[in-house]
N, C-alpha and C positions, 0 to 999 in steps of 0.2 A: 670121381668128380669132386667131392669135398675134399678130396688131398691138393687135387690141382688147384683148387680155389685156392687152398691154405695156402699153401709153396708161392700164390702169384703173390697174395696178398702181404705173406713176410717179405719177400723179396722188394715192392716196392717200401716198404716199411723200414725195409734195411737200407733201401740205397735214399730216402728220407731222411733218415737218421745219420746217415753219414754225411750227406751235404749240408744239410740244418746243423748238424749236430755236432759234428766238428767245425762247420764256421762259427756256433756259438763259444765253443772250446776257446777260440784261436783266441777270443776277446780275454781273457784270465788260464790261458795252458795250463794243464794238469794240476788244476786244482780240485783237491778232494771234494768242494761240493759239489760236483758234477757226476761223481760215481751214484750219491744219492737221487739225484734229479734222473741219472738214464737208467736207474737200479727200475723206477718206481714206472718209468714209460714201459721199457720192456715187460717187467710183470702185467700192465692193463690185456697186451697182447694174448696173456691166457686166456680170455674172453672167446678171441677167434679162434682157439683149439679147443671150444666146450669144454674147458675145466673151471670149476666152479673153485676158485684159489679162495683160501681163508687165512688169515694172519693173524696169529695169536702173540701180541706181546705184551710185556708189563707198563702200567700204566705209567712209568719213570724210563722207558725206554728211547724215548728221544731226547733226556735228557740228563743223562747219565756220561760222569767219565769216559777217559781211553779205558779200550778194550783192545783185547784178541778176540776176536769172534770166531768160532770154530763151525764148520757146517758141514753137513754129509753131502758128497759129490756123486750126483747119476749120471748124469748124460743129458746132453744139448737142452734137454727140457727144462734146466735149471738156469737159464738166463729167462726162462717164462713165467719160473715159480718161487724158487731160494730168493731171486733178482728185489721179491718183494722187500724182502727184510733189512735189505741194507741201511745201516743208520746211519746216520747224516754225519757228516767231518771223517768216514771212513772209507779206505783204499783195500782193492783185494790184492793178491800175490798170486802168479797165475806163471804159468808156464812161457817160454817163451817164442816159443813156436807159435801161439795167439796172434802176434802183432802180425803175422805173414797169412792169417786169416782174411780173405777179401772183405773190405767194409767193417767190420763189426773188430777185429783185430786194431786197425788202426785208430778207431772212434775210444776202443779200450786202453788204449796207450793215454790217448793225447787229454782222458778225462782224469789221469792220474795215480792209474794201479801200476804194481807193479811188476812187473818180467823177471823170472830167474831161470837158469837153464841147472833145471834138476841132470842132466847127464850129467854134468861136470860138479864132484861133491865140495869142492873145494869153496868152487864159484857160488854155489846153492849156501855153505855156511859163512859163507860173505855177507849175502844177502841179508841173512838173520841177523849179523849184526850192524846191517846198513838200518833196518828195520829199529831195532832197540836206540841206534843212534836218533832217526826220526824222531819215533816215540818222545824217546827225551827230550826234545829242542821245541817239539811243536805241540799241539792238540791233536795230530792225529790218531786214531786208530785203523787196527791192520785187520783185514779178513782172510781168513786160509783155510783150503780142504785138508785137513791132516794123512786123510787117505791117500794124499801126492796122486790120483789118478782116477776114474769115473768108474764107478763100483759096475753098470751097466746089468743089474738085475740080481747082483752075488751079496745083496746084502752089506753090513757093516763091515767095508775092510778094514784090516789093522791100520792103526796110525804111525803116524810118522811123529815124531818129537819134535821139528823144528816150530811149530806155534808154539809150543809147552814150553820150551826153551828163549823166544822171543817175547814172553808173559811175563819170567819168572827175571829174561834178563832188564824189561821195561819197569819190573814192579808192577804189574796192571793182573789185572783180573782176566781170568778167560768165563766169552760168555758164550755155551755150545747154543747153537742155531739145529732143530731138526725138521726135514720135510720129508711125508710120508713116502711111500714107494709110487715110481711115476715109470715103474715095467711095462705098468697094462697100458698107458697113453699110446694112442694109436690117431696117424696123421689123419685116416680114412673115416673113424670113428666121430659121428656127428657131436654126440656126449660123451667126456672121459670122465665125467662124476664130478667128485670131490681129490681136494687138495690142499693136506692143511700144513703150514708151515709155525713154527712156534717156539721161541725164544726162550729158555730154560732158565733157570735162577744162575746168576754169575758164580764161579768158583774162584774164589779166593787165591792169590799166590803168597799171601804175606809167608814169611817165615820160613819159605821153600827155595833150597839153593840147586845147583845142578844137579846135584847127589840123589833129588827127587822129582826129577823130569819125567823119569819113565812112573813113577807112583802115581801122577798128577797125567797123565798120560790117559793111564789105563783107567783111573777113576772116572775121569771125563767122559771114553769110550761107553763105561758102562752105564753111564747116565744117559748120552742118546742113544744106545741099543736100546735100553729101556722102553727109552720112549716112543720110537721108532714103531716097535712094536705095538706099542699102544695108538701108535696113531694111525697104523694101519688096519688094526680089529675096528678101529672108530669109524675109518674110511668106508672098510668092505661093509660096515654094518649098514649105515647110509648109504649107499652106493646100493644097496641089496633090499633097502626098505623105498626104492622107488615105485 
């Protein structure tokens, strides 16, 4: 019964979102503040699946330079929970098979991220440097799951180099984003506890050329494995001290 409630209530939420939401779009198309503005609707929505979402970031985080934001990718639950963090003047990089997603594909188009189609490798390091061309010309910054696909309960997959590669080729800093494990969310499940998400200190690219993508890579990874872990001992501890 609390799943059917949830499913009714996303569903009007989602077909809201799309007719508001993309006719507010239409007034300024795919401009990057709108990723900000529907990043931070979507996250309220964790409310109605009993998760108690918590956002940790640094007190200069909404006013900080371009960035590469890097963030670990689960599954669907991560437009309820990651969705929080997104910083204002920043676009994601998403697959492109999303835009043929009903509602929420097309609302993610028109607010300004960007589609590449990871089968075709040629087309995907296009992109990166359609990405580094942006970068340069404007203010924005870009967001991307390095893991190129939704880990769905396996832990931190290996990364992929094209953020580390569109960091080093923008001159910007990569800032990893991590949120803790979201395996045990369950639709059915009246409370799914705790959920924290939290913005890690920036990693520098000064001085680093392609030569050390994969160095800058694997450093990154090991910082939010780290933390990962740590915010998941924090979670189950809380979660266990009910």
């Amino acid at each position: 019964m609390i799943a059917l409630f949830r499913v009714l209530v996303t569903v009007i939420f989602a077909v809201f979102m799309f007719v508001f939401g993309c006719g507010y779009c239409l007034l300024s198309p795919r401009n990057p503040k709108h990723v900000f503005t529907f990043g931070r609707l979507f996250a309220k929505m964790s409310r109605v699946y009993g998760i108690k979402l918590e956002l940790r970031t640094p007190d200069d985080y909404y006013n900080r330079g371009q960035s590469i934001y890097v963030a670990n990718h689960q599954s669907n639950w991560d437009m309820f929970t990651v969705s929080s963090a997104v910083a204002p003047n920043a676009v994601t990089v998403g697959k492109k098979s999303l835009a043929f997603m009903p509602l929420f594909g097309q609302l993610y188009w028109i607010t300004g991220n960007i589609l590449i189609d990871r089968k075709n490798l040629a087309k995907a390091m296009d992109t990166i440097g359609q990405v580094v061309d942006t970068m340069k010309k404007t203010n924005v910054s870009v967001w991307m799951f390095p893991e190129g696909t939704r880990s769905r309960g396996r832990g931190l997959l290996p990364f992929k180099t094209g953020a580390f590669h569109a960091a080093i080729g923008a001159e910007v800093p990569v800032t990893p984003i991590v949120c803790s494990s979201t395996k045990n969310l369950k639709l059915n499940k009246w409370n799914n506890g705790h959920v924290i998400v939290e913005i890690l200190p920036q990693i520098s690219t000064e001085g680093i050329d392609k030569s050390g993508v994969r160095k800058l890579t694997n450093a990154c990874r090991a910082q939010m494995k780290e933390k990962l872990e740590e915010l998941d001992k924090e979670v189950a501890e809380r979660n266990n001290a009910k």
